[in-house]
C-alpha positions as CSV (number, residue, x, y, z in Angstrom):
1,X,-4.8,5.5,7.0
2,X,-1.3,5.4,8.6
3,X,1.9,7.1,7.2
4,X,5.1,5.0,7.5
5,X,8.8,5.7,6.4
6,X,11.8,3.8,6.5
7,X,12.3,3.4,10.3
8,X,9.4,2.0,11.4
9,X,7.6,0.0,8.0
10,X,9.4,-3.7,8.5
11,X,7.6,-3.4,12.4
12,X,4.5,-2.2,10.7
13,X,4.1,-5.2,8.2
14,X,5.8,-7.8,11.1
15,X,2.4,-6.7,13.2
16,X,0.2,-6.7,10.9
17,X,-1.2,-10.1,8.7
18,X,-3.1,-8.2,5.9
19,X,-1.7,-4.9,4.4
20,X,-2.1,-2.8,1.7
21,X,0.1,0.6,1.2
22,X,-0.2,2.9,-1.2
23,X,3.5,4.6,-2.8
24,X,3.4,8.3,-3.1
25,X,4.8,11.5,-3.5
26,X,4.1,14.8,-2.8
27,X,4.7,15.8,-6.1
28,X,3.1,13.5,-8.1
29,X,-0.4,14.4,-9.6
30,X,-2.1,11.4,-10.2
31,X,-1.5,10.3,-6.5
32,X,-3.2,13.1,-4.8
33,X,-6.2,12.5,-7.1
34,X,-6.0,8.2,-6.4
35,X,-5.0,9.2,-2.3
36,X,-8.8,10.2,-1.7
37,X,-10.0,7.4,-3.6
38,X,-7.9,4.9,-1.4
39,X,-8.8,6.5,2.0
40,X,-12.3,5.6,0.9
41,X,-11.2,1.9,-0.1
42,X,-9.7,1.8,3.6
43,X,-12.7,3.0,5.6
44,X,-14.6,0.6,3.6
45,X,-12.5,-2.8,4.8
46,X,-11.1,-2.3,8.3
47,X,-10.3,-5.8,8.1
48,X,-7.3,-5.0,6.4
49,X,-4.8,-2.6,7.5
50,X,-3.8,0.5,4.8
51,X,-1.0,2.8,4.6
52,X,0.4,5.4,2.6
53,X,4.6,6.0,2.0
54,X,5.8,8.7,0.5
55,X,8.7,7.3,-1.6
56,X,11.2,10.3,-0.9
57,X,11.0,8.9,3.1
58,X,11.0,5.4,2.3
59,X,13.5,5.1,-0.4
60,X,14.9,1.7,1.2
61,X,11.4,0.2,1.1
62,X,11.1,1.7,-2.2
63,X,14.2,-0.1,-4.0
64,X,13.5,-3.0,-2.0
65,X,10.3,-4.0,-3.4
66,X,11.6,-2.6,-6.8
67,X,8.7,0.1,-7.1
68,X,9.8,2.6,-10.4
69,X,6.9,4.7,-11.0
70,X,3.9,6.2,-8.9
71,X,1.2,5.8,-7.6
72,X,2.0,1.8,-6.7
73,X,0.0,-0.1,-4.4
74,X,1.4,-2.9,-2.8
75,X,-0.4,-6.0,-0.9
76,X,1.4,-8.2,2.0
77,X,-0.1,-11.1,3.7
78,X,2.1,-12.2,6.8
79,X,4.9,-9.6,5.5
80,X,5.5,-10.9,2.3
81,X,4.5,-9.1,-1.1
82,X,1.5,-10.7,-2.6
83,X,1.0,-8.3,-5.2
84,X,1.7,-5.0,-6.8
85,X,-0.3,-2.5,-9.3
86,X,1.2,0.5,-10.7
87,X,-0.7,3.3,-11.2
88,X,-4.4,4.7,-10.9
89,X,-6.8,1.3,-10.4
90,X,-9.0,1.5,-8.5
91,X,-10.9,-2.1,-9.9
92,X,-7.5,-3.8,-9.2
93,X,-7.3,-2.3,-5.5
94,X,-10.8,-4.0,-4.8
95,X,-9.4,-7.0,-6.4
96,X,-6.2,-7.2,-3.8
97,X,-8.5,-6.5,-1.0
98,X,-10.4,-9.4,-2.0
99,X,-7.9,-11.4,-2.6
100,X,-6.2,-10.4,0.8
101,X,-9.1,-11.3,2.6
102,X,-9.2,-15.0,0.9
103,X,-5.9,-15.7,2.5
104,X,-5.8,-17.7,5.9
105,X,-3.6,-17.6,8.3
């Protein structure tokens, strides 16, 4: 799983079709008991491309895409958002990844 910040996350998402990245913090409980759980979601679909951001590096992306609380993971097909969950999910994760993989290009 790849770690992005603020400098180098618009290049990441312009070169990749399918993403899905997972918004962190050090700090925050419930994300480093969901960060395991979404390593393992990643190693399971190399077809799509995962990340994590911790939001205190990437507070532009963060406001940006309006995220509030943590964990949020966000999915992008061809850069744009296609959908957000907030909090610990990991049902709804497998759902994105699905629905991810449904989308042509």
């Amino acid at each position: 799983m790849i770690t992005h910040n603020d400098d180098n996350i618009d290049k990441f998402l312009d070169e990749n079709t399918r993403v899905i990245i997972l918004f962190g913090a050090t700090w925050c409980g419930p994300c480093k008991v969901f960060k395991p759980k979404f390593q393992t979601i990643s190693e399971a679909n190399p077809d799509i491309v995962f990340a994590y951001c911790d939001i205190d590096d990437t507070r532009d992306t963060v406001t940006d895409l309006g995220i509030q609380s943590v964990p949020t993971v966000v999915g992008f097909f061809d850069g744009i958002e296609v959908e957000s969950i907030v909090g610990v999910n990991i049902d709804k994760v497998n759902v994105l990844v699905e629905k991810l993989r449904s989308k042509s290009t």
